[in-house]
PAVEXNU-32716 format. One record per residue (C-alpha): x, y, z. Coordinates in steps of 0.5 Angstrom, whole numbers, plus 500, padded with zeros to 3 digits. Each point is the difference from the previous one (the first is absolute). Example, Ala and Ser with C-alpha at 12.3 -4.5 7.8 and 13.67 -1.06 7.14 Angstrom:
(pt (525 491 516));
(pt (502 507 498));
This chain:
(pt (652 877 663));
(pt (499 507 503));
(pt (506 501 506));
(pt (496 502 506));
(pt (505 503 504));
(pt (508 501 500));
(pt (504 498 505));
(pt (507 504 502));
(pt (505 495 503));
(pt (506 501 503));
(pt (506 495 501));
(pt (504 500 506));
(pt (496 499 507));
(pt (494 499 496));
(pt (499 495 494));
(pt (508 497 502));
(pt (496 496 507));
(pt (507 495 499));
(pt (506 501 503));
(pt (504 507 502));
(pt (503 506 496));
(pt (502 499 493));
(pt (500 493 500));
(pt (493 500 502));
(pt (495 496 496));
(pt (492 499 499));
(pt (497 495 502));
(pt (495 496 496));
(pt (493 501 503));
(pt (502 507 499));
(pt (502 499 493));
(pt (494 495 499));
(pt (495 505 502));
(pt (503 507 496));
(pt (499 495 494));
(pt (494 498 501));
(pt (497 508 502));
(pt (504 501 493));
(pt (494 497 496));
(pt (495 504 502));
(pt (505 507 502));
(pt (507 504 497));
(pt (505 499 505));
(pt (506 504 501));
(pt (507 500 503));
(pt (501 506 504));
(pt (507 499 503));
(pt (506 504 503));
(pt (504 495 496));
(pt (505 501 495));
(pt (497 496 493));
(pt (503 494 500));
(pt (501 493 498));
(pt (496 498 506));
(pt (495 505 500));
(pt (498 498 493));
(pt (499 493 502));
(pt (496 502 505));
(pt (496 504 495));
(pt (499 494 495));
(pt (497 495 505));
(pt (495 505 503));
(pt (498 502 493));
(pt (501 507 503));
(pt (499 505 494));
(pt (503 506 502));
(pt (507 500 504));
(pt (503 507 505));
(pt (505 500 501));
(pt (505 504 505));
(pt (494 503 502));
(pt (497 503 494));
(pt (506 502 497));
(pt (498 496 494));
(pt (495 495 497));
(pt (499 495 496));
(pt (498 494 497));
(pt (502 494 501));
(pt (499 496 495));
(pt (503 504 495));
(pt (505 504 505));
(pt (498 507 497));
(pt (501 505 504));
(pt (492 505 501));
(pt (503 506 504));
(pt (507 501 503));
(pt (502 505 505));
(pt (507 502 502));
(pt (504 505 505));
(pt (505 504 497));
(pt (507 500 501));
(pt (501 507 502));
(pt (494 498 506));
(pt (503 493 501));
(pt (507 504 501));
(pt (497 504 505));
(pt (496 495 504));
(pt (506 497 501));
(pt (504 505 503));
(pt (495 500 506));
(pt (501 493 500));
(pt (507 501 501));
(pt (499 506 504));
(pt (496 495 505));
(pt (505 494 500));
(pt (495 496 497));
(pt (500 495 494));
(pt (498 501 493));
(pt (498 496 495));
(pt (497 501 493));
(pt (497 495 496));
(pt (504 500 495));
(pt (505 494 503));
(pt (499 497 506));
(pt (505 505 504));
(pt (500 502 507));
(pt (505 507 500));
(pt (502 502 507));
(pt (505 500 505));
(pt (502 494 506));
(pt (497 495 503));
(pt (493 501 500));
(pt (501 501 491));
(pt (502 493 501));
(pt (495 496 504));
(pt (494 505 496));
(pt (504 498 493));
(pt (500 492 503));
(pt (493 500 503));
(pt (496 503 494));
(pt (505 495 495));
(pt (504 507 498));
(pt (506 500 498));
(pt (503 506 505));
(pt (505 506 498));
(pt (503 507 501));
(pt (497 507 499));
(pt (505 501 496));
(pt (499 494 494));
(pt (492 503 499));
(pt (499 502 492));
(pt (494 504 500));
(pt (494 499 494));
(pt (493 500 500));
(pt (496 495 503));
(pt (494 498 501));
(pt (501 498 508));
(pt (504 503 505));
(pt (501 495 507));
(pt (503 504 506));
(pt (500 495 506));
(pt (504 501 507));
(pt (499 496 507));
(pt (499 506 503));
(pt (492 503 500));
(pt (501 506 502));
(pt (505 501 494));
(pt (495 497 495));
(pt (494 505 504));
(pt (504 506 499));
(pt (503 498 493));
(pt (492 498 498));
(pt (498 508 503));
(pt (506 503 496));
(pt (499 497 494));
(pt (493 501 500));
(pt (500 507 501));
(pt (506 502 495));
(pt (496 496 494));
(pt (493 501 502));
(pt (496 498 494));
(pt (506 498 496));
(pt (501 492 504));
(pt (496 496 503));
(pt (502 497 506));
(pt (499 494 505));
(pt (502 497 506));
(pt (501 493 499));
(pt (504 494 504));
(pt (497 502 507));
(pt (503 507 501));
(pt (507 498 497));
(pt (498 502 493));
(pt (498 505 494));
(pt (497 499 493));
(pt (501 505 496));
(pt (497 501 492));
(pt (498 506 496));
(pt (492 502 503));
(pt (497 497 494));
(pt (503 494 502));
(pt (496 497 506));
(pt (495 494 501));
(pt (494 505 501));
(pt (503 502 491));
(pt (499 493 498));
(pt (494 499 503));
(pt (497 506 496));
(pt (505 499 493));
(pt (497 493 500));
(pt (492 501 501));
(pt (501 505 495));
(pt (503 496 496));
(pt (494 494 500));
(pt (495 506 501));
(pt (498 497 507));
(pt (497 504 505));
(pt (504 501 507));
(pt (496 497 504));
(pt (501 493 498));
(pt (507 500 501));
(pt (504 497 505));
(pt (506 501 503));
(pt (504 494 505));
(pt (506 502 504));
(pt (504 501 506));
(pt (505 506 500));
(pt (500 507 499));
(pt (502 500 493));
(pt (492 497 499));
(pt (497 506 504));
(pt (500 505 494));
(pt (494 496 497));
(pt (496 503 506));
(pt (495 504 498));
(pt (501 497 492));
(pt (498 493 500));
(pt (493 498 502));
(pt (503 495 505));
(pt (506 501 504));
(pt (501 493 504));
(pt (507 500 505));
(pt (502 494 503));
(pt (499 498 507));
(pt (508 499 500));
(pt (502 506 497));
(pt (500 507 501));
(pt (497 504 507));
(pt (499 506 496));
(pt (498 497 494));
(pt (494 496 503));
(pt (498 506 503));
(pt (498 503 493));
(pt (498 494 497));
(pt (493 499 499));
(pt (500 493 502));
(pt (505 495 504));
(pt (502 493 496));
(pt (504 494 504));
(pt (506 500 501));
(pt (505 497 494));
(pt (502 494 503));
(pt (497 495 498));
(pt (496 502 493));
(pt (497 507 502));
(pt (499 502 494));
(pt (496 494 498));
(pt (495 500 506));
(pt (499 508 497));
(pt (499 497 493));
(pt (495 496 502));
(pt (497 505 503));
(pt (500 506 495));
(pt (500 497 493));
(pt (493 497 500));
């Protein structure tokens, strides 16, 4: 049977509608109604999220095709785990971005391992709240990565570190403010959520227009002007709802379904 549209979906505040955080989970209207729009559409996952165990067994029961992870730093299969395209950050810009963060007393981390690097207190409850593992400055061992995290309680660090960033690496590094304000993504510029879009409708030779994208944060902002349909959630971002072209639900309870119903026939 010919699919007749893709849908990208990302993870956390949008499929995971159960529970908070890392420890989030999906709900099983939402697992039901992304199985059923799989018979007659690809789905993919579209998620800042490191793959994982659970990643992996999410993309299993909603019979996703595709999975993107880290915002696009690589994609693929699931079923078989191979790898259709990677992008990293060298190790020289990964050094380098992470002599601002420093220089701005705000936590680094990689996705290498699931170390908070900075100094004090605020390391320590950042490190405990994101289920981190907090260390020193001192203790980071630079090397290429696919994804760099820089996280403070202060906004108007993570603002003027965003400009700083975004100024010295422009068209480097794509970057997105995530977390309310209190955090920056960080990829290669050909690792977005907007390039999974295109890499994946080329793939299976289909037209943009018939691409969805479902999210709730910044990171799902690159695919504007990309995917035929860009819908945000009503409970996510103010400034992604304001360039989405359509508002869903918020994502509790099941907001991805009541999208699916709508969107898969």
């Amino acid at each position: 049977m010919l699919k007749k549209k893709i849908f990208f979906i990302d993870l956390d505040g949008t499929l995971l509608d159960v529970g908070f955080g890392i420890s989030a989970s999906m709900s099983k209207k939402n697992e039901k109604a992304v199985v059923e729009a799989s018979q007659k559409n690809i789905i993919v996952i579209s998620t800042g999220r490191k793959y994982s165990k659970k990643v992996e067994e999410i993309a299993k029961k909603t019979q996703a095709k595709y999975v993107a992870c880290l915002n696009g730093s690589y994609i693929l299969n699931p079923i078989n785990n191979q790898i259709l395209k990677e992008e990293i950050i060298q190790n020289y810009l990964v050094k380098d971005i992470f002599k601002i963060a420093q220089k701005q007393k705000i936590s680094f981390s990689t996705d290498n391992a699931k170390h908070l690097f900075g100094q004090g207190l605020q390391n320590q409850i950042l490190a405990f709240i994101t289920c981190f593992k907090s260390f020193q400055y001192q203790d980071f061992k630079t090397e290429n990565a696919h994804k760099i995290l820089i996280m403070s309680i202060s906004k108007k660090k993570i603002v003027k570190t965003f400009y700083e960033i975004k100024k010295k690496y422009k068209g480097v590094v794509s970057l997105a403010l995530v977390a309310k304000g209190r955090a920056i993504e960080i990829t290669n510029k050909n690792a977005t959520k907007g390039e999974v879009v295109k890499f994946i409708a080329n793939l299976e030779n289909f037209d943009l227009e018939n691409t969805i994208h479902i999210g709730d944060s910044m990171n799902d902002a690159s695919t504007k002007n990309i995917v035929g349909t860009l819908i945000a959630l009503k409970s996510g971002s103010k400034n992604l709802k304001k360039i989405a072209n359509k508002i869903g639900p918020k994502s509790k309870p099941a907001g991805v379904a009541k999208i699916l119903r709508k969107e898969s026939d």
